[in-house]
Rosetta silent file (secondary structure, phi, psi, omega in degrees, C-alpha in Angstrom):
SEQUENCE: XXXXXXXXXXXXXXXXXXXXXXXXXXXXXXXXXXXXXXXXXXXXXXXXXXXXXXXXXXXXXXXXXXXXXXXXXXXXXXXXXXXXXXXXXXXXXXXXXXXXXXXX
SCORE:     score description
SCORE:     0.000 S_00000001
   1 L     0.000  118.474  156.488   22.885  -55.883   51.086 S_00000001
   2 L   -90.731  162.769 -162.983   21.496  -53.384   48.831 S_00000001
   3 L   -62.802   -6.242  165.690   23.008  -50.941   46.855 S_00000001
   4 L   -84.315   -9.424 -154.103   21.372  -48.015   48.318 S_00000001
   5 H  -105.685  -35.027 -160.934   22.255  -49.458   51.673 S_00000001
   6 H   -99.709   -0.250  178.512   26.154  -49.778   50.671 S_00000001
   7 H   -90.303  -43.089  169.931   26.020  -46.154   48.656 S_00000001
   8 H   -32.868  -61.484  171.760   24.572  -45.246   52.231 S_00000001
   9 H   -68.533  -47.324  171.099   27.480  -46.287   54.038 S_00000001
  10 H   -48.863  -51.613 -177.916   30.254  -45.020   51.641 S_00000001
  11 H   -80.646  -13.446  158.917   29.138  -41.604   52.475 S_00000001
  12 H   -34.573  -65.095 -140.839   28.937  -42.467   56.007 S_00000001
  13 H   -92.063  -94.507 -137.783   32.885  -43.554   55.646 S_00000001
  14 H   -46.469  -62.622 -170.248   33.580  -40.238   53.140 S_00000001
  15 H   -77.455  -30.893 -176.817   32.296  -37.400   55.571 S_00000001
  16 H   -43.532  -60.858 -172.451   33.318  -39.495   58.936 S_00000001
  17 H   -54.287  -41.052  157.962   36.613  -39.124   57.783 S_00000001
  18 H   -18.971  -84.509 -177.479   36.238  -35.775   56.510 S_00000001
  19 H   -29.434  -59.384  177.637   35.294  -34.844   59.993 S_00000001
  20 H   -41.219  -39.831 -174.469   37.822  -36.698   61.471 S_00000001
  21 H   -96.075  -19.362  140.581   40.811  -34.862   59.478 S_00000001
  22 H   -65.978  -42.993  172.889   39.473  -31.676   60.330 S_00000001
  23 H   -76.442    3.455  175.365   38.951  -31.833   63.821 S_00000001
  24 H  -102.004  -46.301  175.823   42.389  -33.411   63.942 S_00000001
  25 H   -50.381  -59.449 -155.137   43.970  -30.621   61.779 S_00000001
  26 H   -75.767   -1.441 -177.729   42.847  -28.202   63.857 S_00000001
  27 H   -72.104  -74.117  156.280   44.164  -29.926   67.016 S_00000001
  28 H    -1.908  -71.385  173.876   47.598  -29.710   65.567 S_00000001
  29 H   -70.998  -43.122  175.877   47.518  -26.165   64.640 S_00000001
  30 H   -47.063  -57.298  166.792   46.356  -25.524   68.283 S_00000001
  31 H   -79.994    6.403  169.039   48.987  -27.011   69.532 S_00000001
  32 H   -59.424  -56.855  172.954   51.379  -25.971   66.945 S_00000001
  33 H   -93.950   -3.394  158.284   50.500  -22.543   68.535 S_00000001
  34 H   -89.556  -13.097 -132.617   50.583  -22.946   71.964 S_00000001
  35 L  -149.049   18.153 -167.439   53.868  -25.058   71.836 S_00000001
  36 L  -113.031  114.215 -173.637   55.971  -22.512   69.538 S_00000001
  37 L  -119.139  163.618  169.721   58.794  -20.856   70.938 S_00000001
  38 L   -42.467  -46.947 -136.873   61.122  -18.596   69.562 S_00000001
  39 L  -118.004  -35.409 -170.877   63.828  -21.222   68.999 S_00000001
  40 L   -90.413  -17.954 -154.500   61.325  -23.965   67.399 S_00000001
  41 L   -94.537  -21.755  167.327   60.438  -21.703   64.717 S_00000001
  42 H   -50.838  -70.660 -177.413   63.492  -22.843   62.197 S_00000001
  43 H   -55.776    8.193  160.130   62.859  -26.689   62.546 S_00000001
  44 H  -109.367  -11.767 -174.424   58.928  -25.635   61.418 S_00000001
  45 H   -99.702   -4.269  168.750   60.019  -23.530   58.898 S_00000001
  46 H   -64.431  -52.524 -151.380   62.441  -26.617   57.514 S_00000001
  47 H   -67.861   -9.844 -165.601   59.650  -28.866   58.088 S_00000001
  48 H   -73.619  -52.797 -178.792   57.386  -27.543   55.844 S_00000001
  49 H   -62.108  -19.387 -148.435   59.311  -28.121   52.346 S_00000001
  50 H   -82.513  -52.645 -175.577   60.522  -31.764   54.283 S_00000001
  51 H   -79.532  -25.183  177.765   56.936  -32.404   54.290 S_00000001
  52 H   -84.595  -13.863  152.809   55.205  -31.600   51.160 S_00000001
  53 H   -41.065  -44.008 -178.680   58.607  -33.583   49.658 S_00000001
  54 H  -102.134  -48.665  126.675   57.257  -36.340   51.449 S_00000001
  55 L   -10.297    5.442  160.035   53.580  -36.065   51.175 S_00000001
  56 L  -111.949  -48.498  156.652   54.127  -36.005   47.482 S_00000001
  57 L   -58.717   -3.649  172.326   56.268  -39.204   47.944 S_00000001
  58 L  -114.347  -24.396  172.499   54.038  -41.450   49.716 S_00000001
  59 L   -83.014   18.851 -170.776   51.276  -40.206   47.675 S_00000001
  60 L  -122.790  -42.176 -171.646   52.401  -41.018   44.112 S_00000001
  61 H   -52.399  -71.987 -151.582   53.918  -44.283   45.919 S_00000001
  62 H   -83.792   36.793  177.535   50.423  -45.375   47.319 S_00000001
  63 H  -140.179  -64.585  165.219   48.762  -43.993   43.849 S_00000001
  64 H   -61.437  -11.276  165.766   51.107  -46.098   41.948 S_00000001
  65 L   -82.263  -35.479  171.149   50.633  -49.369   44.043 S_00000001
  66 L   -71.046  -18.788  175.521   46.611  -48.828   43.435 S_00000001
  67 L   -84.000  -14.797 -166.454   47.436  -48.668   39.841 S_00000001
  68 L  -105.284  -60.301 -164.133   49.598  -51.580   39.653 S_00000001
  69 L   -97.170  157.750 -171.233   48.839  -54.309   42.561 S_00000001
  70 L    82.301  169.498  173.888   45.469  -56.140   42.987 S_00000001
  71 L  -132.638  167.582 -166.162   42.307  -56.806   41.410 S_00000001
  72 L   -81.841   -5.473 -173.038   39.211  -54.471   41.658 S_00000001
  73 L  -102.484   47.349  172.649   37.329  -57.698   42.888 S_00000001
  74 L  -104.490  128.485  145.184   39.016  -58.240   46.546 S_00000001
  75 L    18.050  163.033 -157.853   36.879  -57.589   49.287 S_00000001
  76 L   -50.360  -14.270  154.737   36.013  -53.931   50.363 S_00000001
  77 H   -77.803  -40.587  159.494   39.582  -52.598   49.053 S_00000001
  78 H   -34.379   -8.823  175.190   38.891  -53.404   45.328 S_00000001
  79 H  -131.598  -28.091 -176.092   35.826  -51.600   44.667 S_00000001
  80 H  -133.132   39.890  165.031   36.343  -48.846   46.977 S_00000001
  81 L  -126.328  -64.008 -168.610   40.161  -48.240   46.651 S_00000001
  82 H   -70.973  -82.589 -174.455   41.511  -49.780   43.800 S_00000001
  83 H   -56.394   -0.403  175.557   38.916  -49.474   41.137 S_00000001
  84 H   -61.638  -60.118 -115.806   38.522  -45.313   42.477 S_00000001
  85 H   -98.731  -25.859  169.382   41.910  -45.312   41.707 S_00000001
  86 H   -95.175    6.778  165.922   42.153  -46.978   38.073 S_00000001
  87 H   -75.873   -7.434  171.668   39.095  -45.490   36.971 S_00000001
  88 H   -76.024  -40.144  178.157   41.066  -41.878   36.334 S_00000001
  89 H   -61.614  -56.040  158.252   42.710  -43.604   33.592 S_00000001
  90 H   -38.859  -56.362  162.802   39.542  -44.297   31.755 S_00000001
  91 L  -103.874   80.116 -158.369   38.284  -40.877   32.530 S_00000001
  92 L   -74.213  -18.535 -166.935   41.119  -38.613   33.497 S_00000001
  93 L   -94.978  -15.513  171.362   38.731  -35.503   33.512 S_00000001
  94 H    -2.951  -78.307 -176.001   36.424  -37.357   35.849 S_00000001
  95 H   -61.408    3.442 -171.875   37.315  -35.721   38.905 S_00000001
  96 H  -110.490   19.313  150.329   36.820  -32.442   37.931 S_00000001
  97 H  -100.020   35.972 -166.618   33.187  -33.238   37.786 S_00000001
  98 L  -119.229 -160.886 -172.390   32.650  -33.868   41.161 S_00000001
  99 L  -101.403 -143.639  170.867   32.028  -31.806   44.275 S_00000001
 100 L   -52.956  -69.524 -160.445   34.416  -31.946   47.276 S_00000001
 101 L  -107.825  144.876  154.412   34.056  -35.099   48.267 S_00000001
 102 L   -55.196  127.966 -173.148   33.512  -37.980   45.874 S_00000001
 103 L   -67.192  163.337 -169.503   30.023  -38.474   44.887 S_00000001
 104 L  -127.726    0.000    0.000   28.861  -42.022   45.501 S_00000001
């Protein structure tokens, strides 16, 4: 396979997902707002600090296991999880030259 063909796909896999976590988000909030009562509105406003506590905690977790575990040469996570994810150490300013999405 060549590398135009597998640069191909990676953006395939970048915006699918994209797509995916929008059209999911907004599914949520729909029902988020059809499904909201009077009574429900505490337990959402608790959930919100509950969650970016934990949505800071699984992401530093699963940011610190790609820096630590593995090698960059296993099979399709190693080149397109794991070295992503130790290559900020090399460049830390990296990311802020990129668009939205990582460029491929």
């Amino acid at each position: 396979m060549n590398k135009s063909n597998l640069n191909s796909r990676k953006k395939i896999v970048l915006f699918s997902s994209l797509l995916i976590f929008i059209v999911l988000y907004f599914f949520v909030i729909k029902d988020l707002i059809i499904n909201t009562t009077l009574n429900k509105i505490p337990i959402i406003i608790l959930s919100i600090p509950i969650g970016l506590i934990l949505a800071d905690f699984f992401s530093g977790l699963f940011h610190w296991a790609a820096d630590t575990w593995g090698s960059v040469k296993w099979p399709i996570i190693g080149p397109n999880i794991l070295a992503n994810f130790r290559n900020h150490h090399v460049d830390p300013k990296g990311i802020t030259r990129h668009k939205f999405y990582q460029r491929i």
